[in-house]
C-alpha positions as CSV (number, residue, x, y, z in Angstrom):
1,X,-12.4,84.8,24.6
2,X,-9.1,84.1,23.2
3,X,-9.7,80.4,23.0
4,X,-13.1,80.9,21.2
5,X,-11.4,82.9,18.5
6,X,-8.7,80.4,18.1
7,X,-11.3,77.8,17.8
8,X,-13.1,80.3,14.7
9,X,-9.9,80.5,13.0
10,X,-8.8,77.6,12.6
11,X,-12.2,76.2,11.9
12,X,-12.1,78.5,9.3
13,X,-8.9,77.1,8.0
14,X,-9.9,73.9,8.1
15,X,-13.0,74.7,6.0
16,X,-11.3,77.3,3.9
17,X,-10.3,74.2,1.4
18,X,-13.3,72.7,0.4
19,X,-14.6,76.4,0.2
20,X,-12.0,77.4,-2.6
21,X,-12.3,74.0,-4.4
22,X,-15.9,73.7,-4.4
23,X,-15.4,77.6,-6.3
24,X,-16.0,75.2,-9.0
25,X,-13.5,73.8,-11.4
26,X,-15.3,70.8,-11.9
27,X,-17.7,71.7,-15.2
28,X,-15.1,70.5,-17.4
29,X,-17.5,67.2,-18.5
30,X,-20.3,68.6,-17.3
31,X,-22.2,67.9,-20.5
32,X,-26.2,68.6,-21.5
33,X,-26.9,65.3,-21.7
34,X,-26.1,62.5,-19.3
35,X,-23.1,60.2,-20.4
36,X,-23.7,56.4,-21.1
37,X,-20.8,54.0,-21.2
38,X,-21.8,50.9,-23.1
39,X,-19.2,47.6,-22.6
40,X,-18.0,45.4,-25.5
41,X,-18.2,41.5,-26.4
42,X,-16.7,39.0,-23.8
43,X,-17.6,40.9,-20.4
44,X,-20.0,42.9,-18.7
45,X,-19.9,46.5,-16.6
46,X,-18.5,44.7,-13.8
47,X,-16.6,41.6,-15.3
48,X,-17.4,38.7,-12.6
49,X,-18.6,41.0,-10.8
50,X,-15.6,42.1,-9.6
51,X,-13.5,44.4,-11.8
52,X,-15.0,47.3,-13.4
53,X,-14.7,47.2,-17.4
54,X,-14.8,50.9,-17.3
55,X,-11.6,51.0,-14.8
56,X,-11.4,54.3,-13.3
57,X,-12.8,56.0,-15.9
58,X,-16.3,56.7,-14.5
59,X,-15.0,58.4,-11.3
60,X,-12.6,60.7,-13.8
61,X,-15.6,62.0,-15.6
62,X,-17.3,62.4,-12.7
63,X,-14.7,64.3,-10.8
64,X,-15.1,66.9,-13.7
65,X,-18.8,67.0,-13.4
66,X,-20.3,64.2,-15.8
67,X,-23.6,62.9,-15.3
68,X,-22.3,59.2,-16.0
69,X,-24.6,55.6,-16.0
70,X,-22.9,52.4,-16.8
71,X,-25.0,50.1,-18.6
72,X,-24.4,46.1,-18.3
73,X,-25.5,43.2,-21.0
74,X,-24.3,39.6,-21.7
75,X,-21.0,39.7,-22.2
76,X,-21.9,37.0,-25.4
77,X,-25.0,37.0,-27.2
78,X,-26.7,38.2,-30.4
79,X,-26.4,42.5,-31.3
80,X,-30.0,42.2,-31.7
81,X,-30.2,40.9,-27.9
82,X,-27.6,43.0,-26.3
83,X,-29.6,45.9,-28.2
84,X,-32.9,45.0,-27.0
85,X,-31.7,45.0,-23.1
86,X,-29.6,48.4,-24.1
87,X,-32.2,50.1,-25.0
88,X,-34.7,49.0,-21.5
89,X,-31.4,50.3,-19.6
90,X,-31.5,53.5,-21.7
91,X,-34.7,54.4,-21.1
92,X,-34.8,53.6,-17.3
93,X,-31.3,56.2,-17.4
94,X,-33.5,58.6,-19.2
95,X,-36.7,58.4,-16.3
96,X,-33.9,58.6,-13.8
97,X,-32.0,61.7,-15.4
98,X,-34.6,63.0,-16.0
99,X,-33.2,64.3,-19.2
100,X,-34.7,63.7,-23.0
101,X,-31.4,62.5,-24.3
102,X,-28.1,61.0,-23.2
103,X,-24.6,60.8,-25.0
104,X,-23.7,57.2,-25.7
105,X,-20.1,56.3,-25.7
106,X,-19.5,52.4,-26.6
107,X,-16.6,50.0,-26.6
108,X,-15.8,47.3,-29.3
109,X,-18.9,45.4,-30.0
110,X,-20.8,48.1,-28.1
111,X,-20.0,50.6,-30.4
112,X,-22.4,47.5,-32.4
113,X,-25.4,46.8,-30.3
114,X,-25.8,50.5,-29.6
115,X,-26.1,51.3,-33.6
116,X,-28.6,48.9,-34.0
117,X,-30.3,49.9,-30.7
118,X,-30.2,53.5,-32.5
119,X,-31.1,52.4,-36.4
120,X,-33.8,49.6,-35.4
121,X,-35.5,50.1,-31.9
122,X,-36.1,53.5,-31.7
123,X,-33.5,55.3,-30.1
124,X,-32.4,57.8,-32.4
125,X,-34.8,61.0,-31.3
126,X,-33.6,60.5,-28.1
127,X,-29.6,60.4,-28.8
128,X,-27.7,63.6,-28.5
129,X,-24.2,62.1,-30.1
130,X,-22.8,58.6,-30.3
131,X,-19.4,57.9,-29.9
132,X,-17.8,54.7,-31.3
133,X,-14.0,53.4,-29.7
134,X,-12.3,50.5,-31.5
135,X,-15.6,49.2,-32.7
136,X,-15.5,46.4,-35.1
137,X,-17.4,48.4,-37.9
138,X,-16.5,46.3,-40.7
139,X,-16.0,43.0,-39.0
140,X,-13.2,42.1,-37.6
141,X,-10.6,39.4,-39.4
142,X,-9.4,37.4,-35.7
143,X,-13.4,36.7,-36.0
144,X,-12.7,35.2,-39.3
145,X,-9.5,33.3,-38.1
146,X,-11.3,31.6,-35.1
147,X,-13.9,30.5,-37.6
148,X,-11.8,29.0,-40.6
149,X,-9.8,27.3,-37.9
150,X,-12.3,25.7,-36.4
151,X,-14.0,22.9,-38.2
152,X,-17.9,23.5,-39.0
153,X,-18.5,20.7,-36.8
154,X,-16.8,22.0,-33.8
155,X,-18.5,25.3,-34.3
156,X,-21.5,24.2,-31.9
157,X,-19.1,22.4,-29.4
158,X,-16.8,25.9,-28.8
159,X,-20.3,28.1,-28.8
160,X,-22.1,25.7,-25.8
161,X,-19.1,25.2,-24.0
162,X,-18.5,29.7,-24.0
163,X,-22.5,29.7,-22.8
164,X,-21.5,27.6,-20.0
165,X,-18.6,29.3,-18.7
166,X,-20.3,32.7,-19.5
167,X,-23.6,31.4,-17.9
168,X,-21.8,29.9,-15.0
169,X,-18.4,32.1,-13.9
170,X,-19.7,35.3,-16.1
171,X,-23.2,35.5,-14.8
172,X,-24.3,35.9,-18.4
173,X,-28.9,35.0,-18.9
174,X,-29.0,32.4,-21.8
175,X,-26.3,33.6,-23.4
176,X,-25.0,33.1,-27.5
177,X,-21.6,32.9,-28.0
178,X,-21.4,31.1,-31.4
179,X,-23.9,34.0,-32.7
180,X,-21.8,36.5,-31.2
181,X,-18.9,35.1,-32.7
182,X,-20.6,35.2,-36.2
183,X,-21.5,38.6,-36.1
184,X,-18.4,40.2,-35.8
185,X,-16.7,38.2,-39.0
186,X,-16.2,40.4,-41.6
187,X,-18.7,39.2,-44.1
188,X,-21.6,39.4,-41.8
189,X,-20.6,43.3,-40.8
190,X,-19.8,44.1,-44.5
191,X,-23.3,42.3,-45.8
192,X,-25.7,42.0,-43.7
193,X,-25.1,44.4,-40.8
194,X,-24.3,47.8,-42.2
195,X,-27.0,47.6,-44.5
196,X,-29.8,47.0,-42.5
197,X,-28.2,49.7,-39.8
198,X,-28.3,53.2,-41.9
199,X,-27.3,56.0,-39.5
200,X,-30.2,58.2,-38.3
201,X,-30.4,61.8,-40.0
202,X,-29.2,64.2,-38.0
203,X,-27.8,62.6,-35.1
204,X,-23.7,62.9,-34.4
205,X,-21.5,60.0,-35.6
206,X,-18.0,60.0,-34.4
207,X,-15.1,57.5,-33.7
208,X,-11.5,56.7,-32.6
209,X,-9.6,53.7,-31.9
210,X,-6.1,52.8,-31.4
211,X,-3.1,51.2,-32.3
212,X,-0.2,48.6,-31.3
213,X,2.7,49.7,-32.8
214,X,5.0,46.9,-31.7
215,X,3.9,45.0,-28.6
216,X,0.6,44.9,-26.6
217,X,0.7,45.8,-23.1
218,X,-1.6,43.3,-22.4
219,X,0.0,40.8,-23.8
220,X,-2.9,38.2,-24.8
221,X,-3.3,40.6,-27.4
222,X,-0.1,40.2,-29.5
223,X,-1.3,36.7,-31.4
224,X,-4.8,38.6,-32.5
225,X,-2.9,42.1,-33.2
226,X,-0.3,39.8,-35.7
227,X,-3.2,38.0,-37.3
228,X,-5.0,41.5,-37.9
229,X,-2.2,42.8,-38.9
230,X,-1.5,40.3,-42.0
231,X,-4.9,40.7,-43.0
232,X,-6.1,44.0,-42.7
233,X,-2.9,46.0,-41.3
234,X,-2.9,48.4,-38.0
235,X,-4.8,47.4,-35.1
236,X,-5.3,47.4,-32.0
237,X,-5.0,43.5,-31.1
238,X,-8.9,42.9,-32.0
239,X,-10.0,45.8,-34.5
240,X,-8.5,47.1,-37.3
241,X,-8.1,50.8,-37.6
242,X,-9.8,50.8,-41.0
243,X,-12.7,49.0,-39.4
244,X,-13.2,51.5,-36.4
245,X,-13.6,54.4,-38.8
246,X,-17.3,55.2,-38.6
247,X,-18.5,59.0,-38.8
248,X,-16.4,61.4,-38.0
249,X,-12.9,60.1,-37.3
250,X,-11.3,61.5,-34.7
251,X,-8.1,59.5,-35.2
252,X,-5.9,56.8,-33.9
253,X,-4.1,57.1,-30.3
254,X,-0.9,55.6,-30.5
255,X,0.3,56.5,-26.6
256,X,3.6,57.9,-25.4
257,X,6.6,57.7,-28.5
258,X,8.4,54.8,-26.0
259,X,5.5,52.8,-25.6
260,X,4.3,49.5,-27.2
261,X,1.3,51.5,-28.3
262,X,-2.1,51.3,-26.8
263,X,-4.5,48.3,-27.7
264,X,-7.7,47.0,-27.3
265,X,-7.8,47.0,-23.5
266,X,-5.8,49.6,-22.9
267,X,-8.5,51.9,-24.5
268,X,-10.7,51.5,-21.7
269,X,-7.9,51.7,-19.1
270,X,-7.4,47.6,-18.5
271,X,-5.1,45.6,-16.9
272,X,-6.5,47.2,-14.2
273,X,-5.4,51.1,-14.9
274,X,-2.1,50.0,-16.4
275,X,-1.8,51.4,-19.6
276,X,2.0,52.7,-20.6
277,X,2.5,55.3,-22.1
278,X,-1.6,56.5,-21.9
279,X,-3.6,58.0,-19.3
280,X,-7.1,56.6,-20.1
281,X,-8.9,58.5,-17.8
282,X,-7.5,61.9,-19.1
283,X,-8.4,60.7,-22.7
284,X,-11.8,60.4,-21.8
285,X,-12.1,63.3,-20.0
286,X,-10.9,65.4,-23.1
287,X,-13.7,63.7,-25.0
288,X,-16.5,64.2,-22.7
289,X,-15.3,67.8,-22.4
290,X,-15.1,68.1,-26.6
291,X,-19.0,66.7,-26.3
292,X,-19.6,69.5,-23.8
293,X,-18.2,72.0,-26.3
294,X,-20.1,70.9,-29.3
295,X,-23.1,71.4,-27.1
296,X,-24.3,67.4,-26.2
């Protein structure tokens, strides 16, 4: 008898943990609509299908009770390609969801592809809110750099030889990486993008982005954020903070006061979850949860 209640108690105690955590702290994120992370320019969800772009952040959001789906295009090719396989991804999230809409939260040139997706394949009924991080709005002036640098006739040479590494190592179907490379220029952006991409009536617009103050933490960044800088003044490395404004600005996230500030990588918690000075993962919980409040 004595050994049977033993055995209830400390059952009991060893279930009594999941019981008071499961009590349920873990609505934070949870959102009306499903979450959709969409990658940027040069990788895909799971760059060489090893290393999730979206380090960490997924099971963050989750942990707080997100409804999260990861999307995955060529990592270079046209906007109007990258769009076109967005939006089959979309739709499939939707039939799986089982929801009307989803909440699309985008990266650098994803912040792109998904706009067009929304202003010229039919998405926009069926998006709650979009959210935009360092997207390259206006173009960005690194694209122009790379492209006065290079002589026209080389243009082709740099572009076939991308495909193949992206085709080959990447995993990338038929890719375009001269196009890609075009397209984010500032011209092209300025002229011929934004034009024929009018935001839909109605739907939510908002951005952020981020800035190196000093020194990128991932270090490849530092040549790109001192051309930016000369040209178009604070960025992140890649984007410009003038360039990621688009909707309602949210503002620019500089990281801890002793830190390098946070760049282009950093934003979506690469190297590999080592971000001084910025907890990624808490960032985009706070978002997700600021969605939840405005009622996406």
């Amino acid at each position: 008898m004595k050994k049977s209640v033993l055995v209830i108690i400390i059952s009991a105690f060893l279930c009594l943990p999941s019981v008071v955590f499961s009590a349920g702290d873990n609505s934070k994120c949870d959102t009306k609509y499903p979450v959709i992370l969409a990658h940027g320019m040069g990788a895909q969800a799971k760059i060489v299908n090893i290393v999730d772009y979206w380090w960490g952040i997924e099971d963050a959001l989750e942990d707080e009770g997100a409804d999260v789906y990861i999307t995955s295009v060529n990592g270079m090719d046209s906007t109007a390609n990258k769009a076109a396989s967005f939006k089959k991804q979309f739709f499939d999230i939707l039939a799986i969801s089982g929801k009307t809409k989803a909440n699309i939260i985008g990266h650098s040139h994803g912040t792109i592809y998904t706009r067009y997706a929304i202003s010229n394949l039919g998405l926009a009924p069926n998006v709650a809110s979009y959210t935009a991080l360092s997207g390259p709005h206006r173009g960005s002036s690194v694209a122009d750099f790379i492209f006065k640098i290079v002589p026209d006739k080389g243009w082709n040479l740099v572009g076939d030889t991308l495909d193949i590494v992206y085709t080959f190592i990447f995993g990338d179907d038929d890719p375009n990486s001269l196009e890609n490379g075009w397209e984010m220029t500032r011209p092209y952006m300025q002229n011929v993008f934004n034009p024929n991409c009018p935001d839909a009536a109605g739907l939510y617009y908002q951005s952020y982005t981020s800035k190196i103050r000093y020194a990128s933490n991932s270090i490849i960044l530092g040549v790109p954020w001192l051309i930016c800088l000369s040209y178009e003044g604070d960025n992140d490395g890649l984007v410009s903070v003038s360039s990621a404004k688009w909707g309602n600005f949210r503002g620019v996230i500089e990281g801890a006061w002793w830190s390098g500030g946070v760049d282009h990588l950093n934003i979506v918690n690469q190297f590999f979850g080592i971000t001084p000075g910025f907890d990624a993962p808490e960032f985009y919980v706070d978002m997700v949860s600021d969605l939840k409040d405005k009622g996406f």
